[in-house]
N, C-alpha and C positions, 0 to 999 in steps of 0.2 A: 240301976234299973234299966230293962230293954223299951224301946221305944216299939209301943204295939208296930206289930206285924198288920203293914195296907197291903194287899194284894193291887198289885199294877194293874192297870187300864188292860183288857185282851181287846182289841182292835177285829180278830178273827179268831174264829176255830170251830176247826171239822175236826172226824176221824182221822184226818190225817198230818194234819199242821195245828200250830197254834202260834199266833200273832199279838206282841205285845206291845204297849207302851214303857217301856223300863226306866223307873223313876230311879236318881243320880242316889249315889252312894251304897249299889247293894253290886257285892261283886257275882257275878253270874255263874260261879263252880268254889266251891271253898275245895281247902286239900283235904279237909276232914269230911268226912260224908256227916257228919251231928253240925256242920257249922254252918250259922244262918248263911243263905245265897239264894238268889233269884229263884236257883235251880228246886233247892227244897221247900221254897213258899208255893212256888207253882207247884211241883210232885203231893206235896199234904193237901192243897187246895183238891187237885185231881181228885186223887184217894180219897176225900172226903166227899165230897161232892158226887160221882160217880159210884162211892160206896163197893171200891176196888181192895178185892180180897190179898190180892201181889201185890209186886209194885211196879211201878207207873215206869213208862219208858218215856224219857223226854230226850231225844239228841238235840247236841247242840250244833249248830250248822257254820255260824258266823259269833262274830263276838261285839260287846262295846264296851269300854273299860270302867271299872267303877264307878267314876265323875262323869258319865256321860249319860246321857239321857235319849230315850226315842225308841223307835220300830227297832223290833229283834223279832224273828224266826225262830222258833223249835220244828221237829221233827216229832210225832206224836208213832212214829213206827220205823223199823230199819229201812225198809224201800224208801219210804219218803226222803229219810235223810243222804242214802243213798243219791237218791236222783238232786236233791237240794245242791250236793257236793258237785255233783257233775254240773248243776246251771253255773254254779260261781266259776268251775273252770273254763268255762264256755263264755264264760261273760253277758250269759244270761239275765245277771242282777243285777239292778239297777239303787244303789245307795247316794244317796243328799243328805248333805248335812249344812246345819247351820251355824255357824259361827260367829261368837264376838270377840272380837281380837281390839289391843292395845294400839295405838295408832291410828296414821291416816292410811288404809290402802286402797290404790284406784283401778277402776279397768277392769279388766279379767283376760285369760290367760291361760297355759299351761306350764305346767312345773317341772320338769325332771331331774330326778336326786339319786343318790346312792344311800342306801342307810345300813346302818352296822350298830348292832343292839350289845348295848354293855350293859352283861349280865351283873357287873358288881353294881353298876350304879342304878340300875336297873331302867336306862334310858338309852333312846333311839339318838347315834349321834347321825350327822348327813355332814356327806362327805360330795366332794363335784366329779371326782371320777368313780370308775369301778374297780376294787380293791379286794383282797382275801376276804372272802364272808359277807361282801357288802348284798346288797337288794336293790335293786332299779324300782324307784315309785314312780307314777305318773300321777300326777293332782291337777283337774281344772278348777281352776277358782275365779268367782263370779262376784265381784263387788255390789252390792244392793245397794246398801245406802250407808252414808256416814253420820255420826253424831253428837259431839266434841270432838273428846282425841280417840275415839272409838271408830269398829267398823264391823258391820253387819256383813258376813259374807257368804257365801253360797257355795260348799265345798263336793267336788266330785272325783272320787278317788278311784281310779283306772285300776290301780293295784290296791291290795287290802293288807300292808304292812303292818307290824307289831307299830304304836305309834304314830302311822305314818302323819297324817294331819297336825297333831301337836307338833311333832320335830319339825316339819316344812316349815311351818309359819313362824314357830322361836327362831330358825336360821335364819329367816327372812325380816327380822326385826318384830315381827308381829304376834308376839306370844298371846295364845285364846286368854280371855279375863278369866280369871281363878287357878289357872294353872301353874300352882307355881314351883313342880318341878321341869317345866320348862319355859321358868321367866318373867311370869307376872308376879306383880306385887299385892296383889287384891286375893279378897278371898269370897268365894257365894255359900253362903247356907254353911256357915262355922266350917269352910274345908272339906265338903261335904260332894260338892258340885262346881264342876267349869261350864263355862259357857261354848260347849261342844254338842249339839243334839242333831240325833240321826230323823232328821224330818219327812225322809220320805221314803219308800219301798216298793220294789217291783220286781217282781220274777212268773214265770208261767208256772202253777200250779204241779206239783210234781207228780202227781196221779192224771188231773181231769186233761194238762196242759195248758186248762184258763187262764190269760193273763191277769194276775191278782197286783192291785195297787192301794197299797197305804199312805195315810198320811195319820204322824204322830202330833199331838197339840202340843206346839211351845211353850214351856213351861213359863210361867208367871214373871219368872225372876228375871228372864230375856227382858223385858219390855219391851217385845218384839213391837214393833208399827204393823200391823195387819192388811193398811191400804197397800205393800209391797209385794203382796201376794201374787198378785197378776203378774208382776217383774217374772217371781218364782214359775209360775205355768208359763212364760214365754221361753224362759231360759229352759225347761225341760223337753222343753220341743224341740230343743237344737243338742239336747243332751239326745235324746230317742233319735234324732237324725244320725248324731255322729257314731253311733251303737251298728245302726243298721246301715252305715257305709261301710264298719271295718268288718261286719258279717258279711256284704256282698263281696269286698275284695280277698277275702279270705275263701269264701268258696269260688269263687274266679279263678284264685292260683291253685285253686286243687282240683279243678277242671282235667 
């Protein structure tokens, strides 16, 4: 028997976007259009709700993979999604995530990796140079706080690779707790859920240009500490800095 259908947290929504909290274990596009996904609990919700004679157009802009949890973006019209695609390649969007990973890690940082996705095994390998087919990632990562053999960390990913975040950190000893196609030995919510959640969102509105800012609630199973919170708004400000320096020297050289 199916376990009733919860409609996820919407976080925003106008005519032209819709903003969600995406709870862990629903994959976001099935191959079958009849099979449950994000995509068709949101489309029936729409269509019912709205009391929509068609059907619903929702684009998908970005993605977070089954076991992950947090802010996601739809397109509620082609323009919108249209212009959505152009901020990400613009480097418009700003994605945080938060992570618990296995081990001690310290400090914070930047990452650069090579990654090369094996379709059979269906996993991101990272390699240290650049190779046939491989992907250049960038990740900063931000140490919060530690607690045993555990680490709370603050992930901001430059590139938006198939993977990227899992692979980095299993390469690096520190595979996220529940993942354990890459390396942890625990499991969250029967295999259901890792401890990967997309915590925060920002991109300028793709119709008004309004800069829009989310923040998704850490789900339960985190036992996130919430007094670290202010760590998180200190470190975003150095993330917004470093954004709007590589946008100055970038229109600098095109001067």
């Amino acid at each position: 028997m199916k376990d009733s259908i919860i409609l996820p947290e919407i976080l925003y929504e106008d005519k032209h976007i819709l903003v969600i909290n995406k709870p862990p274990g629903l994959i976001i596009q099935g191959a079958k259009e009849d099979k449950e996904s994000l995509l068709t609990i949101l489309k029936n919700f729409i269509k019912k709700r709205d009391n929509k004679a068609g059907n619903v157009f929702l684009g998908i802009v970005h993605r977070l993979d089954k076991k992950v949890s947090g802010a996601l973006v739809f397109a509620k019209r082609s323009k919108s999604a249209k212009r959505l695609f152009e901020s990400f390649q613009k480097k418009e969007i700003i994605k945080l995530y938060l992570a618990v990973v296995e081990g001690v890690l310290k400090g914070e940082g930047v990452w650069e990796d090579y990654l090369l996705w094996d379709s059979k095994k269906r996993k991101t390998v990272v390699l240290k140079e650049a190779s046939k087919n491989t992907k250049k990632a960038i990740t900063f990562y931000f140490t919060l706080y530690n607690f045993k053999n555990r680490t709370f960390v603050l992930l901001f990913p430059i590139t938006g690779r198939k993977h990227q975040l899992r692979a980095v950190l299993f390469k690096r000893g520190y595979p996220i707790i529940g993942d354990i196609k890459y390396g942890s030995k625990k499991r969250i919510l029967n295999g259901k859920a890792i401890l990967l959640h997309s915590l925060y969102l920002s991109f300028p509105h793709p119709i008004s240009k309004e800069k829009l800012e989310f923040w998704a609630k850490v789900p339960d199973y985190f036992f996130f500490n919430v007094k670290h919170k202010e760590k998180i708004l200190r470190l975003l400000k150095n993330v917004h800095k470093y954004l709007n320096r590589i946008k100055y020297e970038e229109n600098k050289n095109f001067k």
